[in-house]
N, C-alpha and C positions, 0 to 999 in steps of 0.2 A: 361419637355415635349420636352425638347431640342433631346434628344433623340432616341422620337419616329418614327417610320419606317410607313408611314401611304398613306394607296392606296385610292382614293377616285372614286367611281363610281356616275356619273350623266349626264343627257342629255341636259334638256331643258334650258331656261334660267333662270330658280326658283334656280338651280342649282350653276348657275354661284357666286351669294356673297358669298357663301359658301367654293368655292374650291378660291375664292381669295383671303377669309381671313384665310384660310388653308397655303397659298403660302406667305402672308405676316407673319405667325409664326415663329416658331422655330421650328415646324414639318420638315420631311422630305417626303416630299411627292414623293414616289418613282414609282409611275404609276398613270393613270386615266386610268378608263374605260369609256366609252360610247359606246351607239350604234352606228352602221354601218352607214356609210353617208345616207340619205336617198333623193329622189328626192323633188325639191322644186320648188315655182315659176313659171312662164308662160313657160320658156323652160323647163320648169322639169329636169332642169341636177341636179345632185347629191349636195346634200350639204353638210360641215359638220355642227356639232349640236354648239350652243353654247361652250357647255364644251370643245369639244375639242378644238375649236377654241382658247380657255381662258389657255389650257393648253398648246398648240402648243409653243402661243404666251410666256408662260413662262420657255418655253425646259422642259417640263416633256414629259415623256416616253408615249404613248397613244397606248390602245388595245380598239377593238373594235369586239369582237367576236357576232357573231349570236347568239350565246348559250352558257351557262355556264353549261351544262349539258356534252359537249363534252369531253372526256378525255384528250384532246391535251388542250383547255383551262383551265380547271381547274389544269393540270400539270405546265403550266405557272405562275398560279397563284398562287400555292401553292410557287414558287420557288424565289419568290419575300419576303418572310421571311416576311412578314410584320407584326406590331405590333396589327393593327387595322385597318379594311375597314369603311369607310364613305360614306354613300349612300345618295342620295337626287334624287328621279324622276327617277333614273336609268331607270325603264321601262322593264327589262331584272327579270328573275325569279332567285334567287340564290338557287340551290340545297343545301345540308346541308354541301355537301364538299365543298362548295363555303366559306357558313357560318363558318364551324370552319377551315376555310385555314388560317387568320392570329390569331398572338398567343389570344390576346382578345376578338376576336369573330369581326360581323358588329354592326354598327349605324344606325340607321335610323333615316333622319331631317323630320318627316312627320309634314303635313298643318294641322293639325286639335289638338282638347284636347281630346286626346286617352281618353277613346274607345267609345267618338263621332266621327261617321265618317270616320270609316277603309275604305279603295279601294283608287280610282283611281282618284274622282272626290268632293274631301271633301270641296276643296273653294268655288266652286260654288253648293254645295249640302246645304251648312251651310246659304246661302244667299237665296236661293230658299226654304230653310224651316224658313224662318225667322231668325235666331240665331241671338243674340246682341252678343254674342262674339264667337271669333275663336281664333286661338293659333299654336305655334308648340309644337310639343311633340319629344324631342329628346330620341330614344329606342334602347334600347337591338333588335335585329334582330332572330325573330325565323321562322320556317315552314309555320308558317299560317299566313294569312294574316294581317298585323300589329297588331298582338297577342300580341307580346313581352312587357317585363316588362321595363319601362318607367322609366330614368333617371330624367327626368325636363321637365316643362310644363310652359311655358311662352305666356301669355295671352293678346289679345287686342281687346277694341271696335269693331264689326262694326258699320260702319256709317251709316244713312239713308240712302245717296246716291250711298252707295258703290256698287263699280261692281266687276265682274268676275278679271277683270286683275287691279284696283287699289286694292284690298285686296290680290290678287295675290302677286303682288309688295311689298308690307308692311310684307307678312311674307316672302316671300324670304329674306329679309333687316333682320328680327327680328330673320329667323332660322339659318343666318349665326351669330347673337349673340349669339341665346341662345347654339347652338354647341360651340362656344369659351369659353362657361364658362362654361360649363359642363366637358369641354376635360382633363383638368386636373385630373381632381375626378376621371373620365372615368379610365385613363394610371392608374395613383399611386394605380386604387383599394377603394379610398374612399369615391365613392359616388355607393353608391347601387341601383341597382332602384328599383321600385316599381309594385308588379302584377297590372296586370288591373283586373277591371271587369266586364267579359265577358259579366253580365247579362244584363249591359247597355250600350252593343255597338249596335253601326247604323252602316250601310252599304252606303257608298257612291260610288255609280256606273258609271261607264265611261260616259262621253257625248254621246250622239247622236245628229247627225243632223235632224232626227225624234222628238225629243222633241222640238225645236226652232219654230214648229208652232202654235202659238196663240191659244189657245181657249177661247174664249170670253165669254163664259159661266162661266167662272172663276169669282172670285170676283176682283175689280181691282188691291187690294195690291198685291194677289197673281201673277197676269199680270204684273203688277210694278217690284216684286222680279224676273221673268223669265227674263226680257228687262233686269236686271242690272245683272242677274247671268251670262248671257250668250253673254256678251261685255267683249271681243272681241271674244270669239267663243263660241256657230256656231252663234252665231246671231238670236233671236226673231224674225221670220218674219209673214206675214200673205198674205192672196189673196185680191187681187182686181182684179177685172175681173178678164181675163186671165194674169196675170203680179204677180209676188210677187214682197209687199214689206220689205224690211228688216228695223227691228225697235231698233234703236241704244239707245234711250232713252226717257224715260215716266216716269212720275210720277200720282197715282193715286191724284183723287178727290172725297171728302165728295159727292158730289151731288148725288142722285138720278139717276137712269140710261135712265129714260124718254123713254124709244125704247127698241126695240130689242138688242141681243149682238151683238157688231159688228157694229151697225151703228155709221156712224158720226150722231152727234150729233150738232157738232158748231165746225163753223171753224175761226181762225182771226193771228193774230200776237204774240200772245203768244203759239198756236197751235193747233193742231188739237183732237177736245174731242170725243171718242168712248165710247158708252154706253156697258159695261160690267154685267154679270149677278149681279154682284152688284157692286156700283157707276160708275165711269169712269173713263177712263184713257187718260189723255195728253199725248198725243206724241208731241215731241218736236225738234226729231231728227231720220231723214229716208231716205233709200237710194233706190231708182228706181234698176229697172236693167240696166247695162250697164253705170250709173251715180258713182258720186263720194256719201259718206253721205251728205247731206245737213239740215240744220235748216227747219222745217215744214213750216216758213213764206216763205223761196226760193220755197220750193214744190210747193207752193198754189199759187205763183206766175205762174207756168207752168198748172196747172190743177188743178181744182175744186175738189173737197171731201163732198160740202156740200149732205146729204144725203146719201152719196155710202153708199155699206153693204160690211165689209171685214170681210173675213174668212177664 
């Protein structure tokens, strides 16, 4: 592997263990891509993305083209001889001259166990439909959207209480393993992968901030899995009066819903109970506007809930 000539493209920070245990190999990692700095923050000045920052800091070469469709980029790309591109969260579309620019073709580290959960948004689609387990799937790179035939599939629990960004975290950690033990078999040619099939793939689709409002008519697990799918983004929230509140963490409860959905139900030091179309749901952790999150026992300290209706 000592060898190999390898470009890695990725943005976010799912990205980042990936491209640095790329950089502690025997790889030569002779470019990264990411996207374009994008604005961040209260002054909105530009930032860069994780990866590049990951890469700067280790003097790799860093391109950042708007598109890979352009001829000027892809002529760059092509001219970097590379043995093999590794993709993770990229975010960018690879045309097919993207795809076969270096000699092996691309990789892709995706969050999910192919062909659950092709698109954009597979950790917190797998938590929001229940799933006990999630995984990465390290793949062959084709046209369609994570279509490609599948090197290796490494698999882990989720947990009860897992969220958006702690199962985040664990397969970012697990997809920068299971790429290091694939990479070998990858270069030498001796590990093949494997079709998917098609007929039992899901689609997991981008966030909205449209989806993060509560509906209470829901049963509570289901409420339960939206609060832990969607920490840290965009966040669970609901109305009260005129004010949203954003709902960082709940867990449901066996009881009975006693009311309407939506209302409080009981309020104390363990938290605040809302009757859902079926059982309730504890909130435990929520944040006002203009406030920091806080514990529901600080909330109830400031204002009363007993009885309100959110929605």
């Amino acid at each position: 592997m000592s060898t190999a000539r390898i470009i890695f493209a990725g943005t976010p920070d799912f990205a980042v263990p990936a491209l640095t245990a790329l950089l502690a190999s025997d790889c030569d990692v002779v470019a990264v891509y990411t996207q374009p700095d994008r604005p961040a923050g209260r002054g909105r000045k530009l930032a860069p993305s994780p990866v590049k920052t990951t890469a700067l800091a280790a003097g790799v070469t860093v391109h950042q083209p708007e598109t890979l469709k352009d001829a000027d980029a892809l002529a760059q790309l092509q001219a970097l001889d590379a043995d093999l591109m590794i993709v993770a969260a990229y975010g960018l579309l690879l045309p097919r001259a993207a795809l076969d620019a270096p000699r092996l073709g691309c990789v892709n580290i995706h969050a999910s166990i192919l062909p659950r959960w092709r698109g954009a948004a597979p950790i917190q689609r797998a938590i929001l439909a229940g799933d006990r387990e999630s995984g990465i799937s390290i793949m062959r790179m084709a046209e369609g959207l994570d279509t490609g035939p599948v090197y290796r599939v490494d698999r882990l629990d989720i947990a009860p209480d897992e969220t958006g960004g702690s199962l985040h975290d664990r397969l970012a950690a697990l997809g920068a393993d299971a790429l290091m033990a694939a990479l070998p078999g990858i270069i030498d040619g001796t590990l093949a992968p494997l079709a998917q099939d098609d007929t039992a793939a899901t689609y997991a689709r981008k966030l909205s901030k449209e989806e993060a409002l509560i509906d209470w008519s829901g049963t509570a697990p289901e409420i339960e899995r939206r609060v832990r799918a969607f920490n840290p983004w965009p966040v669970a929230q609901t109305r009260l009066d005129d004010i949203v509140l954003r709902i960082w963490a709940a867990h449901a409860l066996d009881s009975e819903p006693g009311a309407e959905p939506g209302r409080v139900v009981a309020v104390g030091r363990e938290g605040i109970d809302v009757a859902a179309g079926s059982g309730r749901l504890r909130v435990t952790r929520l944040q006002p506007p203009g406030k920091r999150a806080m514990s529901a026992s600080d909330f109830l300290n400031a204002r009363s809930l007993e009885g309100a209706l959110l929605a």
